[in-house]
N, C-alpha and C positions, 0 to 999 in steps of 0.2 A: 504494500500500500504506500509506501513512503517513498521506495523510487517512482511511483507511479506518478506520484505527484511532484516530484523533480522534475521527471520528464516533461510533465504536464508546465509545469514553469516555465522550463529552457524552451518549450513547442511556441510558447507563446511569445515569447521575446526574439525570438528567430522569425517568426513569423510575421511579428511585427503589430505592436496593442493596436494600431489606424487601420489593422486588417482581421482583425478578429472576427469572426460568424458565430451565428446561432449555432453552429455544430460543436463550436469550444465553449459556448454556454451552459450545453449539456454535457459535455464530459466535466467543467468542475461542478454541475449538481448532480451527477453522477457522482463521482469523488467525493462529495460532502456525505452525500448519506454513506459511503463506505467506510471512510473517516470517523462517522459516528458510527458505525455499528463497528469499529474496531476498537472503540471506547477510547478514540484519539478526538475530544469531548471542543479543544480549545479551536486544532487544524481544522475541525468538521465545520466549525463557527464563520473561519478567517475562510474556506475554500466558500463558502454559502455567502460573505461580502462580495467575493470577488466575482462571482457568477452574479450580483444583481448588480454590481458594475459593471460587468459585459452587457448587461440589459439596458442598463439606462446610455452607453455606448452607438447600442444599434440602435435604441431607439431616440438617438441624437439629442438627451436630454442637456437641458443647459447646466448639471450639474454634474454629469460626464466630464473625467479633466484622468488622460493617457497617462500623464505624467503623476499623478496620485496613483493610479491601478497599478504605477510601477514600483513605488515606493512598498503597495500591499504587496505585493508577489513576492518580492524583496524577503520584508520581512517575514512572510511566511514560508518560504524557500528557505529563511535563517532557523525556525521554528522545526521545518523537518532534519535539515542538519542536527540541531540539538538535541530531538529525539533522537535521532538516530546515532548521536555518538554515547545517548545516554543510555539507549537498550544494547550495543556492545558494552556496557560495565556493570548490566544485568540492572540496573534503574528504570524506574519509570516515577519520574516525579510529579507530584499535582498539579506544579505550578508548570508542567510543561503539558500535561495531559488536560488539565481542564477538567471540569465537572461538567453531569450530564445535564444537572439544572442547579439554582442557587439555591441557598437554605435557609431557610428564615428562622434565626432563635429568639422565642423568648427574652425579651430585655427587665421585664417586670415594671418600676416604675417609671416613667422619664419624664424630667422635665426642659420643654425645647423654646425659642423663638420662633414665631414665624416672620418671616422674610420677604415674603410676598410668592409670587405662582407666575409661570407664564406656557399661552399655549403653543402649541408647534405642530405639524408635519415632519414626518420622515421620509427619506427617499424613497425607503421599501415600502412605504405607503398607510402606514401609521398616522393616527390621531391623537392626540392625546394633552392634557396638565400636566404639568409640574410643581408641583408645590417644594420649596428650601425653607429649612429650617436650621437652629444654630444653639447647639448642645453646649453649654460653657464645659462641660467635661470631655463629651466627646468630637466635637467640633460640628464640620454640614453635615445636613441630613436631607435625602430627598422622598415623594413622596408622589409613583407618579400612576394615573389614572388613563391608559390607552388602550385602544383596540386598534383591528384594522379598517381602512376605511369602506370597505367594501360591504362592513356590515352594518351599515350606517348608525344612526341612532343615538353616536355622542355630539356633540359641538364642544370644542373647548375653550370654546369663548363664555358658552352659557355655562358650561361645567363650574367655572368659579363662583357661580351663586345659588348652584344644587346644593343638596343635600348630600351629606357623608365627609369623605370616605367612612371617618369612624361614628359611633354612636357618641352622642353629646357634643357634636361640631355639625352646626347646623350651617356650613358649606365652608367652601375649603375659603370665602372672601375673607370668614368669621377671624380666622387664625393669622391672617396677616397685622402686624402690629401688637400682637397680645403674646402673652406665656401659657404653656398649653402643657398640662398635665395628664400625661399617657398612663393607660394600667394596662394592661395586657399586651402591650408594643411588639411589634414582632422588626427584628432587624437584621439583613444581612450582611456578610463581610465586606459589601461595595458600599455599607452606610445606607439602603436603602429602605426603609421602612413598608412594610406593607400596608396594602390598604384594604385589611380583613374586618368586616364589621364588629368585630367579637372585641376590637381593640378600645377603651372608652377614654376619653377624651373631653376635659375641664378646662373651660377659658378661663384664664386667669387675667386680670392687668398686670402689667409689668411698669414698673415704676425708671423716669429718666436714664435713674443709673444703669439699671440695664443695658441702656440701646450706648452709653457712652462710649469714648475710645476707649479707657481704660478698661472697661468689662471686653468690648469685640476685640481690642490690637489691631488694628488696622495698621496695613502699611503705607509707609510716610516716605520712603526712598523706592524709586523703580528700579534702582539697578541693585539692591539689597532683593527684592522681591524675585527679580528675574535672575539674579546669583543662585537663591532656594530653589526657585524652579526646575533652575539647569541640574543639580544636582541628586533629585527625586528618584528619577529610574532610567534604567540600560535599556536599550531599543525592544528585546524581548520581555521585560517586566510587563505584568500584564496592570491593564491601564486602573486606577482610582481617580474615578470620575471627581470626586468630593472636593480631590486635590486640588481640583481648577478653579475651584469657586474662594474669592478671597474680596475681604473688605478694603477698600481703597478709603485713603483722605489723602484726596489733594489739595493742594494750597492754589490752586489757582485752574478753570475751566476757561476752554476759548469757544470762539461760537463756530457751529455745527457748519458742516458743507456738505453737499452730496455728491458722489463720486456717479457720475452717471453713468461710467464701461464697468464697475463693479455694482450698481444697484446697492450700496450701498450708505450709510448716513456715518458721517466721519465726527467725532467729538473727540477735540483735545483734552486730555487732563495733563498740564501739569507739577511736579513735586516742588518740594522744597528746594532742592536741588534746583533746578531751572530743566530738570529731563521731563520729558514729552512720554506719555503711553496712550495710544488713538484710540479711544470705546466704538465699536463698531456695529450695526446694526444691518443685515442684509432685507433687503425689501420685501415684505410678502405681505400675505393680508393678514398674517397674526402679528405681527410688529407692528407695520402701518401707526399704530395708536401709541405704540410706544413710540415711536421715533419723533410720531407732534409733537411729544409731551417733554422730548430733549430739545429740539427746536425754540421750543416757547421757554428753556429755562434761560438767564441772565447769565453773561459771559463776565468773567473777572475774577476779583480776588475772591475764596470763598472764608469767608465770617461766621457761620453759625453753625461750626461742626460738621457739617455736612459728610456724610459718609455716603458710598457708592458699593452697593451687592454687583459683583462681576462675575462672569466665569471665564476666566482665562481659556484663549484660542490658537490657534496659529495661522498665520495668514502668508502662505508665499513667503516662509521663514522667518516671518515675523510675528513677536507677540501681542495680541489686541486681548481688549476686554469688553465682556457681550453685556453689557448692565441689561439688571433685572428690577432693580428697585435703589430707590434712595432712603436713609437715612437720617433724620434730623433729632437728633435728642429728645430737645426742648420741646418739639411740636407736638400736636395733640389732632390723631395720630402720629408716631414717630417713625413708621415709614409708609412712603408712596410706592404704590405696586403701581410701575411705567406701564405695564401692558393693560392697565385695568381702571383705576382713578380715573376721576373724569379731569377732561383734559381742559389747558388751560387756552388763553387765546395767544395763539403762535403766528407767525411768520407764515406765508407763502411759499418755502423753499420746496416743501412735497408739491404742492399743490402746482405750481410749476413744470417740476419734473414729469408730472401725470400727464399733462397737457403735451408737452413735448415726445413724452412716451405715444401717448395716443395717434398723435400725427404724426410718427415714424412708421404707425401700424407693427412693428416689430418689437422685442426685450432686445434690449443695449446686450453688447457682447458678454462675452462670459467675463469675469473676475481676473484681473492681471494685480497681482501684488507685490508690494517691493521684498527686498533680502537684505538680511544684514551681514550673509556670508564676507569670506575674503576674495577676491577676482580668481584666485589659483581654484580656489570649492566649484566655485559658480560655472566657472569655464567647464569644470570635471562634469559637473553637476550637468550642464546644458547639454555635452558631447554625448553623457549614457542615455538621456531624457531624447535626444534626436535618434540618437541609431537602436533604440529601442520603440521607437513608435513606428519607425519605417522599415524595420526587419534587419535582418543577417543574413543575406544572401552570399553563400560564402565566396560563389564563382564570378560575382562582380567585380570590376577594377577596385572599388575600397571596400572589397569584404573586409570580412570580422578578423582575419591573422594581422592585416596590415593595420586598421582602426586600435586595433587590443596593442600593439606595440605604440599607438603613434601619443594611447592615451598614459600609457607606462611615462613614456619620455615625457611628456606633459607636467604630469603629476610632479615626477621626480624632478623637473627643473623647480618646481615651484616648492621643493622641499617634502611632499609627501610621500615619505618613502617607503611607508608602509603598502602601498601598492605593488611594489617589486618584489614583495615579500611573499604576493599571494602565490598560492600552489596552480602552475599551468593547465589549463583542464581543456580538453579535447571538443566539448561543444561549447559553442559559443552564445547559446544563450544562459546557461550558469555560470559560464566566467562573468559575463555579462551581470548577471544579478550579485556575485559576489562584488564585484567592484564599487556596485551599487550602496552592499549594506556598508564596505568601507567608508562609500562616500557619507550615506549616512552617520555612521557611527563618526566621522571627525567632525562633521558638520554639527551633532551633540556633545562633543568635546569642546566646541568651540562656543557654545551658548546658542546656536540654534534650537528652537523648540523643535521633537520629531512628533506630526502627529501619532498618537495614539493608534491598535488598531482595532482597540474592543470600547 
């Protein structure tokens, strides 16, 4: 099963990701169900990504990007290597096998913030809430409400002023801005809370101190923040979501622009420092409401505490933060849920861009994002990213013997020597993918965020 799936890697990169068919869409969900029933729980997972990126691929979705499907292959090509060096030592570790589903334990009592909720879609075609919450013991906690959309029946817009999830939270609105006293909590190792009815749930107030910096820590320097980052987890760690989510206090907000070839809403924050971190919001009709609501805030020094709920992202190797809600102490309520609150009176800048959208009749291109690699990464990074989207044709004038040498000498001029070091391998679409996770792995040495791949 594990060479199968190598093979399966190096076919596609030889092949070339801008030529992929529905016939390699079924062979990795082929593979995925084989992968699970070999009880390889985490590969069966990442092969079942990659096959609804071949989908959204053919079927030329605007959120198809060659150069992401390569980064996954990458990594999960790095995933069966490690099995497979760890069943020659007669191992089979969990954190390399994955579990067949999560598990939710018993926490007994908790006491949490809420934070606010926001709705979303998923590519695979998921609906659903999200409600954050904030453990002073055990830090975020999430709490999330989806089906598929196929079976209709949710809205997650309306969802924040139903009824539940737990008994004695009379909608997940109630819990935003208050203290919330769980008995029967159920929680698993990713932080996520279930949302079993059996679970009961007491609004509590929570008084100023709470929401202060002192009680949350919020961070006050970006490049303090984005130092902890870098150093979290190794390309194969597998991903904690919770991790992302981090209280900001800036010292100073600039006013909002919108990026109209990424569709998305750009917000400066920044530090004490005078460094810059961009809050970013992408365009859909479940933001939309949050994005007025950054629009219409006041640009400048910030005075009154002001704290910012974000989930840390990465954007074309760079780190942005996705706000979810604000923060104010003193205020009464002490946070604004951006996707939800009623909105204030804002600026024309959407409103605008609608207009313009509308009489192009078309969506603005897909997403180009900047890097903060070094020009030696970037160059490395552009040459696998090119001769992996357009194949390996070995008996062309710049096959893959001559490309694989030219990008050796490359690297090596620019000091990366660890390329020379790798072991020579006969096809060229797994040398091709190893050279990849090197690139990856120094581009995370160097303070590049790597996306996650769970």
């Amino acid at each position: 099963m594990r060479e199968s799936a190598r093979r399966l890697f190096g076919e596609s990169v030889e092949l070339g990701l801008a030529h992929l068919s529905s016939g390699m869409h079924e062979r990795y969900t082929t593979l995925a169900v084989w992968a699970q029933g070999a009880e390889y729980h985490r590969l069966a997972l990442l092969l079942r990504r990659i096959a609804d990126h071949i989908e959204l691929l053919l079927d030329r979705a605007g959120g198809a990007d060659e150069h992401r499907l390569l980064d996954e292959i990458t990594l999960s090509n790095a995933l069966v290597d490690a099995l497979e060096a760890a069943a020659a030592r007669g191992l089979a570790p969990t954190e390399l096998l994955g579990r067949a589903r999560t598990r939710y334990d018993e926490t007994g009592a908790l006491e949490v913030l809420g934070l606010g909720a926001r709705p979303w879609r998923s590519a695979s075609g998921y609906l659903g809430l999200t409600m954050l919450f904030w453990s002073p013991r055990d830090g975020f906690m999430s709490c999330t409400d989806a089906r598929p959309e196929s079976l209709r029946g949710l809205d997650p817009i309306a969802r924040y002023k139903a009824s539940g999830p737990w008994s004695g939270l009379g909608a997940p609105q109630r819990a935003t801005g208050q203290r919330l006293s769980l008995v029967g909590a159920h929680l698993n190792e990713a932080m996520r809370l279930s949302a079993r009815d059996s679970t009961s749930a007491t609004v509590l107030p929570a008084d100023s101190a709470a929401w202060s910096a002192s009680q949350l820590k919020p961070w006050t320097r970006w490049a303090d923040l984005l130092a902890a980052r870098g150093a979290q987890r190794s390309l194969l760690s597998r991903a904690s979501p919770m991790q992302d989510w981090v209280f900001l206090q800036p010292s100073r907000v600039g006013p909002c622009r919108f990026d109209d070839a990424r569709q998305a809403l750009i917000w400066p924050l920044w530090d004490a420092d005078g460094a810059a971190l961009m809050a970013e919001l992408r365009f859909d009709r479940f933001t939309e409401h949050a994005m007025e609501r950054i629009e219409a805030l006041p640009a400048g020094e910030v005075s009154d505490g002001l704290l910012l709920v974000a989930q840390l992202q990465q954007v074309a190797g760079a780190v942005v933060a996705e706000p979810l809600s604000l923060i104010r102490p003193q205020a009464t309520p002490p946070v604004d849920a951006l996707f939800f609150d009623a909105n204030l009176a804002g600026g024309g800048l959407l409103a605008r861009w609608r207009q313009a959208w509308a009489a192009l009749g078309s969506a603005p291109a897909a997403a180009v994002g900047t890097s903060t690699e070094s020009s030696a990464l970037a160059e490395v990074r552009r040459s696998l990213q090119q001769l992996a989207e357009r194949g390996l044709p070995a008996e062309s004038p710049g096959g893959w013997p001559a490309q694989h040498q030219r990008l050796l000498d490359q690297a090596s001029a620019a000091g990366l020597t660890a390329f020379a070091a790798l072991k020579p391998l006969d096809r060229g679409g797994e040398a091709l993918l190893r050279m990849n996770h090197l690139r990856l792995t120094y581009e995370a040495l160097s303070g590049r965020e790597i996306d996650p791949l769970e």
